[in-house]
Structures are given as structure tokens and as C-alpha cells.
C-alpha positions, 0 to 999 in steps of 0.5 A, spaced: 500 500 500 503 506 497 504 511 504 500 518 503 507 521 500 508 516 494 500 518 491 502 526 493 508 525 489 504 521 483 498 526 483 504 531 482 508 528 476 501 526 473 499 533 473 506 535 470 505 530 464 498 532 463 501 539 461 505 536 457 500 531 454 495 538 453 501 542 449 502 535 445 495 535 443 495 543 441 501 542 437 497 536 433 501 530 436 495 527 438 499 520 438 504 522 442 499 526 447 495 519 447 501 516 451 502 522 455 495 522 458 496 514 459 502 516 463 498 520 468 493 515 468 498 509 470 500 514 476 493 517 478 487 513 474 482 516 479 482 523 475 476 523 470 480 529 467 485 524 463 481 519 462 476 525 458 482 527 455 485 522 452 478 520 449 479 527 445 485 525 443 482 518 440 477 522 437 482 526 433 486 519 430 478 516 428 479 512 434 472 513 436 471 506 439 477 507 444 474 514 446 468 512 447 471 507 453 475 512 456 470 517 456 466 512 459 471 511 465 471 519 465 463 519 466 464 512 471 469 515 476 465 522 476 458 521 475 458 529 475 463 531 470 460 534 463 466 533 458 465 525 460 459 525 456 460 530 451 466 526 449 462 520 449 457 524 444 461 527 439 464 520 439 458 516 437 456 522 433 461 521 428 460 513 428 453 515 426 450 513 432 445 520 433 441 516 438 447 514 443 449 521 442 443 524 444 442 521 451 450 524 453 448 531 451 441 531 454 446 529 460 451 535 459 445 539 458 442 536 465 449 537 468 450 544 465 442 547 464 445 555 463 450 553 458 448 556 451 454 551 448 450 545 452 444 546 449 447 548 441 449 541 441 443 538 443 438 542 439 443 540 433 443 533 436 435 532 437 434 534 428 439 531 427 435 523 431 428 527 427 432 526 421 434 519 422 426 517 425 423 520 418 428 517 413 426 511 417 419 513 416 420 513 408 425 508 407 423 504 401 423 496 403 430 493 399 425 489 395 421 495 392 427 499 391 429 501 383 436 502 382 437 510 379 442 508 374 437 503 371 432 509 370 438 513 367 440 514 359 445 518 359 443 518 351 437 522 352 437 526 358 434 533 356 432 530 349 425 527 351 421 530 356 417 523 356 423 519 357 422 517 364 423 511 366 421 513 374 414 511 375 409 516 378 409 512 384 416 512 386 415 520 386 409 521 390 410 516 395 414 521 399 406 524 400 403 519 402 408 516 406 409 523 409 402 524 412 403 517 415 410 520 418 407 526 422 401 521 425 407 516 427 410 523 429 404 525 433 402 519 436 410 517 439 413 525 441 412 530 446 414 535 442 408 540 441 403 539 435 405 545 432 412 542 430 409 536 427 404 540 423 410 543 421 413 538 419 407 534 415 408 540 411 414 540 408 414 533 407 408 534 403 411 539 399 417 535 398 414 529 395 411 534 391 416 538 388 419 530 387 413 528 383 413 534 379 420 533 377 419 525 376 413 528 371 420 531 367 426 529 365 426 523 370 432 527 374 431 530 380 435 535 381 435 542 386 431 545 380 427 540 378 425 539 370 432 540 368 435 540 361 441 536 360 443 538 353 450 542 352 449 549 352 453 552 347 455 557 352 459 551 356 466 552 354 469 546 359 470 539 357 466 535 352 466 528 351 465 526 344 461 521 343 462 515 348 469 515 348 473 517 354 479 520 351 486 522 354 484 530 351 478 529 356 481 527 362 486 533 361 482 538 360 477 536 365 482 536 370 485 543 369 478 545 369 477 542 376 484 545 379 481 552 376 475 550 380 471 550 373 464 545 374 463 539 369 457 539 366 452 534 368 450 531 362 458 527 361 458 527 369 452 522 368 455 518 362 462 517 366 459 514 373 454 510 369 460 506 364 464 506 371 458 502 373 457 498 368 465 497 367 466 494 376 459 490 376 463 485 371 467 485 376 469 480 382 469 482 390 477 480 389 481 482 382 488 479 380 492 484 377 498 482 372 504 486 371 508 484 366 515 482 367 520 489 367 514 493 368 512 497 373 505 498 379 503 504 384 498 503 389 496 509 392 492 509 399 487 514 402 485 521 398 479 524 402 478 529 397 484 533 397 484 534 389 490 538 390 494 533 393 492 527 387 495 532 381 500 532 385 501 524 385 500 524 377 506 529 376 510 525 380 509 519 378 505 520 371 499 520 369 493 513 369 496 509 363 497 501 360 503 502 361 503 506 368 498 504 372 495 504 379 491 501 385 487 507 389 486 503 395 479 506 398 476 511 401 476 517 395 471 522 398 469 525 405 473 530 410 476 533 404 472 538 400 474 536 393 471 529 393 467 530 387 472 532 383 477 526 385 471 521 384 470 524 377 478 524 375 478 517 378 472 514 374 474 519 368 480 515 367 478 508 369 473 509 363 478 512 358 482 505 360 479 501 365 486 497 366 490 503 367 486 505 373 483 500 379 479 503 384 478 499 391 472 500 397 474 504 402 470 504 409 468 512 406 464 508 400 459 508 403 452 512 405 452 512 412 460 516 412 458 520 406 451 522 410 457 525 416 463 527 413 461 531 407 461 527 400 454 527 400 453 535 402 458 536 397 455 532 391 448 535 392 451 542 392 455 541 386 450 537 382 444 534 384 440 529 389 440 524 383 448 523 383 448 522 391 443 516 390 447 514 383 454 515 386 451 510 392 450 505 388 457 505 384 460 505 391 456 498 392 459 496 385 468 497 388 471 491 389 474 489 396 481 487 395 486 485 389 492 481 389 498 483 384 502 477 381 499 472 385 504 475 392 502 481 394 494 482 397 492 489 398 486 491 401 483 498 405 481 495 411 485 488 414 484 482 416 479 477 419 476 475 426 477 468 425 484 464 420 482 460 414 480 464 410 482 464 403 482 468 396 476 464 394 472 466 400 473 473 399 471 472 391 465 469 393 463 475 397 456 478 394 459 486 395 453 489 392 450 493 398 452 497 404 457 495 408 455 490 414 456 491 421 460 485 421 463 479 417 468 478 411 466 485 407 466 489 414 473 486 417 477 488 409 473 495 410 475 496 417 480 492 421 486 495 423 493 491 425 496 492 431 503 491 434 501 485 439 500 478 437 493 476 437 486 479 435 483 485 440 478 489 440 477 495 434 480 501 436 475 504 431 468 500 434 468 497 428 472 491 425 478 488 429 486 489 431 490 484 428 497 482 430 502 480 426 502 472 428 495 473 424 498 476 417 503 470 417 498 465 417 493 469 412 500 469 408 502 463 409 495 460 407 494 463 400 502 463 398 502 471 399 508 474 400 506 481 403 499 485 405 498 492 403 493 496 406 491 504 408 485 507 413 490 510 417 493 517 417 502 515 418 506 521 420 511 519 413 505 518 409 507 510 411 508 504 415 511 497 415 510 492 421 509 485 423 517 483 420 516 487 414 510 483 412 505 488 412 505 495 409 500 501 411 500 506 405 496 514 406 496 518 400 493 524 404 498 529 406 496 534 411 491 530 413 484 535 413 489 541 413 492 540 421 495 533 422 502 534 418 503 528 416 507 526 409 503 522 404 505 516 401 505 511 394 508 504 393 511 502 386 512 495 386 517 492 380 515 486 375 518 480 377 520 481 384 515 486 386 520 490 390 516 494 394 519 502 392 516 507 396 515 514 395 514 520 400 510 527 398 507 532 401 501 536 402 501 542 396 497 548 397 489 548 395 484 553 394 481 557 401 475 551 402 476 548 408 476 540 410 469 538 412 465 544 409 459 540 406 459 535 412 454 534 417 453 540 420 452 537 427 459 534 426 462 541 423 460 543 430 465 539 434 471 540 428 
């Protein structure tokens, strides 16, 4: 048992090394200040401050299921510390989970009932699980549901006002559904009459404006009818015909870098042929590269479209001859996700073998809901494009193997060993990502520095250690796993002996994390992997997470 001095003398130094843990944070070394508060604690695990701390620094390294237990210890060891809760909310509030948050910040609001930031948050939040409730109310049974894609010609848009596909009925179920809504609304809320009279009224008026603009063009659009005909006027890049060419996709870049808008009628026709061009495709690809040629896997990009132009002038442009992996997660957090989805889908259309996309964690609608794809697509084309970049997303393979040696994939590996290249082929990818499973662990998973499987740090998926990628190896005859879904400080990093490397493409991290970015160019035949290190290149004054939700923007 430790005399009274000992634990006055602990309490001291965890006092000292959390002052240092606080200037570690502020210089955004949120790694080295997650040690630091784990330091304090070792010496003084009593004080809810730490534990509150260290939460936040998890938050800001995307570690929301780690910040999510230590907050819970804040709130443990003081049932009356407001920050406990209001870490443990903002956690789940960007793991999509609006209902949890919503029960921490009503108790931040209880403990704290005259701050005006309290009671922001939670008004925020309470829209926020409104939202969720009527989406909920509408959503269209899976089996009812029609593909947008399907319902699109690219050929006709604007050319027939009859040559809608979308029947009536889709366009005016938003009316009937609506008043069902407000009636559930009414029957299980204790919000005044009013609000929900309110509501049913903007519902009513939506599933009009929807139905009117079914009657049209069969695209939805924040104008309704909209012709999609080429004004004469249009001076950007113009796709000729159905081809895609390398004159296009130059000129649609330069464009974008001038922040020039492409219209919607060649955005159209390049997300439906990259739609048709991955659904021929199976959940795992095998790439050939030839002997004495050459391979770049690039890994996160996040929307920093500056940052992939650079990429492309330091490495080459997409060809047959210099081809690439993007290794998921594309879009979300930075504010030009657009703009790298459409160069991406660009030259994956002008030469499908030039270019490989895989599926990240942020393919998918319940990131892109929160971290700002979503917002940004509505705002720079139309609500059509947001459900039809949904439905390609579910068509992105999961994982590639290049020459037979070397896997790569987003996530990681799997809970459970055995499983083999074939079962990853045989996974059934068109859909949203699962909560669990074989698609979820490759989108999710982490490693980690010990042997064995733990917990995820993220809340979703598992960590893995190095015992495990050995195995997986060794029973596929693999050489080398590659993934990305972790911001490195060199933009890389290689563990478990060597046999696993982790690639990030995004340097400076949604403009505060200073990190280097990253690719790896592997050599025919030996596949040597040979990487090469960047930095963050200036881009135009539009902050990281400028379309997200705006209850997340709140917290950033």
C-alpha cells in the first residue's frame, strides 16, 4: 500500500505530464499526447480529467471506439463531470450513432442547464435523431427499391421530356408516406403539435416538388425539370461521343484545379460506364504486371484534389503502361471529393486497366451522410448523383492481389484464420457495408503491434497482430499485405517483420495533422516494394469538412 507521500508525489508528476500531454495535443501530436495522458493515468487513474482527455485525443486519430471507453471511465469515476459525456457524444456522433449521442448531451445539458454551448449541441443533436426517425419513416423496403442508374440514359437526358423511366409512384410516395410520418410523429413525441404540423408540411411539399420533377426529365435535381443538353455557352470539357479520351481527362482536370464545374450531362455518362465497367467485376481482382514493368498503389485521398495532381506529376499520369491501385476511401473530410471521384472514374473509363479503384470504409452512405461527400455532391450537382454515386460505391471491389504475392486491401484482416482468396471472391459486395463479417473486417480492421486479435480501436472491425498476417500469408502463398485507413506521420508504415505495409496518400491530413503522404511502386518480377514520400501542396481557401454534417462541423 503506497504511504500518503508516494500518491502526493504521483498526483504531482501526473499533473506535470498532463501539461505536457495538453501542449502535445495543441501542437497536433495527438499520438504522442495519447501516451502522455496514459502516463498520468498509470500514476493517478482516479482523475476523470485524463481519462476525458485522452478520449479527445482518440477522437482526433478516428479512434472513436477507444474514446468512447475512456470517456466512459471519465463519466464512471465522476458521475458529475460534463466533458465525460460530451466526449462520449461527439464520439458516437461521428460513428453515426445520433441516438447514443443524444442521451450524453441531454446529460451535459442536465449537468450544465445555463450553458448556451450545452444546449447548441443538443438542439443540433435532437434534428439531427428527427432526421434519422423520418428517413426511417420513408425508407423504401430493399425489395421495392429501383436502382437510379437503371432509370438513367445518359443518351437522352434533356432530349425527351417523356423519357422517364421513374414511375409516378416512386415520386409521390414521399406524400403519402409523409402524412403517415407526422401521425407516427404525433402519436410517439412530446414535442408540441405545432412542430409536427410543421413538419407534415414540408414533407408534403417535398414529395411534391419530387413528383413534379419525376413528371420531367426523370432527374431530380435542386431545380427540378432540368435540361441536360450542352449549352453552347459551356466552354469546359466535352466528351465526344462515348469515348473517354486522354484530351478529356486533361482538360477536365485543369478545369477542376481552376475550380471550373463539369457539366452534368458527361458527369452522368462517366459514373454510369464506371458502373457498368466494376459490376463485371469480382469482390477480389488479380492484377498482372508484366515482367520489367512497373505498379503504384496509392492509399487514402479524402478529397484533397490538390494533393492527387500532385501524385500524377510525380509519378505520371493513369496509363497501360503506368498504372495504379487507389486503395479506398476517395471522398469525405476533404472538400474536393467530387472532383477526385470524377478524375478517378474519368480515367478508369478512358482505360479501365490503367486505373483500379478499391472500397474504402468512406464508400459508403452512412460516412458520406457525416463527413461531407454527400453535402458536397448535392451542392455541386444534384440529389440524383448522391443516390447514383451510392450505388457505384456498392459496385468497388474489396481487395486485389498483384502477381499472385502481394494482397492489398483498405481495411485488414479477419476475426477468425482460414480464410482464403476464394472466400473473399465469393463475397456478394453489392450493398452497404455490414456491421460485421468478411466485407466489414477488409473495410475496417486495423493491425496492431501485439500478437493476437483485440478489440477495434475504431468500434468497428478488429486489431490484428502480426502472428495473424503470417498465417493469412502463409495460407494463400502471399508474400506481403498492403493496406491504408490510417493517417502515418511519413505518409507510411511497415510492421509485423516487414510483412505488412500501411500506405496514406493524404498529406496534411484535413489541413492540421502534418503528416507526409505516401505511394508504393512495386517492380515486375520481384515486386520490390519502392516507396515514395510527398507532401501536402497548397489548395484553394475551402476548408476540410465544409459540406459535412453540420452537427459534426460543430465539434471540428
Amino acid at each position: 500500500m503506497p504511504n500518503m507521500e508516494t500518491q502526493n508525489s504521483n498526483v504531482s508528476r501526473a499533473e506535470e505530464i498532463k501539461v505536457l500531454a495538453n501542449e502535445a495535443f495543441k501542437a497536433h501530436k495527438y499520438g504522442q499526447a495519447i501516451d502522455l495522458y496514459t502516463q498520468a493515468i498509470e500514476l493517478n487513474g482516479d482523475n476523470a480529467v485524463y481519462w476525458a482527455n485522452r478520449a479527445f485525443a482518440h477522437s482526433k486519430l478516428e479512434e472513436y471506439g477507444s474514446a468512447i471507453q475512456d470517456a466512459s471511465k471519465a463519466t464512471e469515476i465522476d458521475p458529475k463531470y460534463s466533458k465525460g459525456y460530451y466526449r462520449r457524444g461527439a464520439a458516437y456522433l461521428a460513428m453515426g450513432k445520433f441516438k447514443d449521442a443524444l442521451k450524453d448531451f441531454q446529460q451535459v445539458k442536465k449537468i450544465c442547464p445555463n450553458d448556451p454551448d450545452a444546449s447548441k449541441k443538443l438542439k443540433e443533436c435532437e434534428k439531427a435523431v428527427m432526421k434519422l426517425k423520418f428517413e426511417e419513416a420513408i425508407a423504401v423496403p430493399e425489395s421495392q427499391r429501383r436502382s437510379v442508374a437503371d432509370s438513367i440514359d445518359f443518351h437522352s437526358i434533356g432530349t425527351s421530356p417523356s423519357s422517364s423511366s421513374m414511375p409516378t409512384q416512386v415520386a409521390i410516395a414521399p406524400v403519402a408516406v409523409a402524412v403517415v410520418a407526422a401521425a407516427v410523429m404525433l402519436v410517439g413525441t412530446a414535442k408540441p403539435v405545432v412542430v409536427v404540423a410543421v413538419l407534415m408540411v414540408v414533407l408534403v411539399v417535398l414529395g411534391a416538388y419530387l413528383w413534379g420533377s419525376c413528371r420531367g426529365s426523370g432527374v431530380f435535381t435542386k431545380r427540378g425539370i432540368m435540361d441536360l443538353d450542352v449549352e453552347p455557352q459551356y466552354s469546359g470539357a466535352r466528351i465526344e461521343g462515348d469515348i473517354v479520351t486522354l484530351d478529356f481527362v486533361k482538360k477536365m482536370m485543369d478545369d477542376f484545379k481552376n475550380q471550373k464545374c463539369l457539366h452534368k450531362r458527361y458527369a452522368f455518362q462517366m459514373v454510369l460506364q464506371t458502373r457498368e465497367i466494376l459490376q463485371a467485376l469480382p469482390s477480389l481482382v488479380d492484377i498482372n504486371v508484366p515482367e520489367g514493368k512497373h505498379f503504384t498503389v496509392c492509399g487514402d485521398v479524402h478529397g484533397q484534389f490538390y494533393d492527387l495532381l500532385n501524385i500524377f506529376e510525380l509519378n505520371g499520369l493513369p496509363s497501360e503502361e503506368n498504372p495504379y491501385l487507389f486503395n479506398g476511401d476517395f471522398v469525405d473530410r476533404g472538400s474536393f471529393s467530387l472532383e477526385v471521384i470524377l478524375t478517378l472514374f474519368a480515367f478508369k473509363c478512358m482505360c479501365p486497366s490503367a486505373i483500379y479503384l478499391s472500397r474504402g470504409n468512406h464508400e459508403s452512405k452512412s460516412m458520406n451522410k457525416i463527413y461531407g461527400f454527400e453535402g458536397e455532391v448535392r451542392s455541386k450537382l444534384s440529389e440524383t448523383f448522391v443516390e447514383l454515386f451510392a450505388e457505384v460505391f456498392c459496385c468497388l471491389p474489396l481487395a486485389h492481389v498483384i502477381n499472385g504475392k502481394v494482397f492489398v486491401v483498405h481495411g485488414g484482416l479477419f476475426s477468425v484464420d482460414g480464410v482464403k482468396l476464394s472466400d473473399i471472391k465469393a463475397i456478394d459486395r453489392f450493398c452497404e457495408p455490414p456491421e460485421e463479417g468478411l466485407m466489414c473486417e477488409l473495410l475496417w480492421s486495423d493491425p496492431q503491434p501485439f500478437p493476437g486479435r483485440g478489440p477495434s480501436k475504431r468500434g468497428v472491425g478488429l486489431s490484428f497482430g502480426k502472428d495473424v498476417t503470417r498465417r493469412f500469408l502463409q495460407d494463400n502463398n502471399l508474400d506481403l499485405v498492403v493496406r491504408s485507413h490510417e493517417v502515418k506521420d511519413e505518409g507510411y508504415e511497415i510492421e509485423h517483420d516487414g510483412k505488412l505495409i500501411t500506405v496514406f496518400s493524404a498529406p496534411n491530413y484535413c489541413d492540421q495533422m502534418g503528416n507526409k503522404g505516401a505511394f508504393i511502386r512495386f517492380e515486375a518480377p520481384d515486386l520490390k516494394p519502392n516507396i515514395v514520400t510527398f507532401s501536402a501542396v497548397p489548395h484553394p481557401n475551402v476548408k476540410p469538412m465544409a459540406y459535412a454534417n453540420n452537427f459534426l462541423r460543430m465539434f471540428s
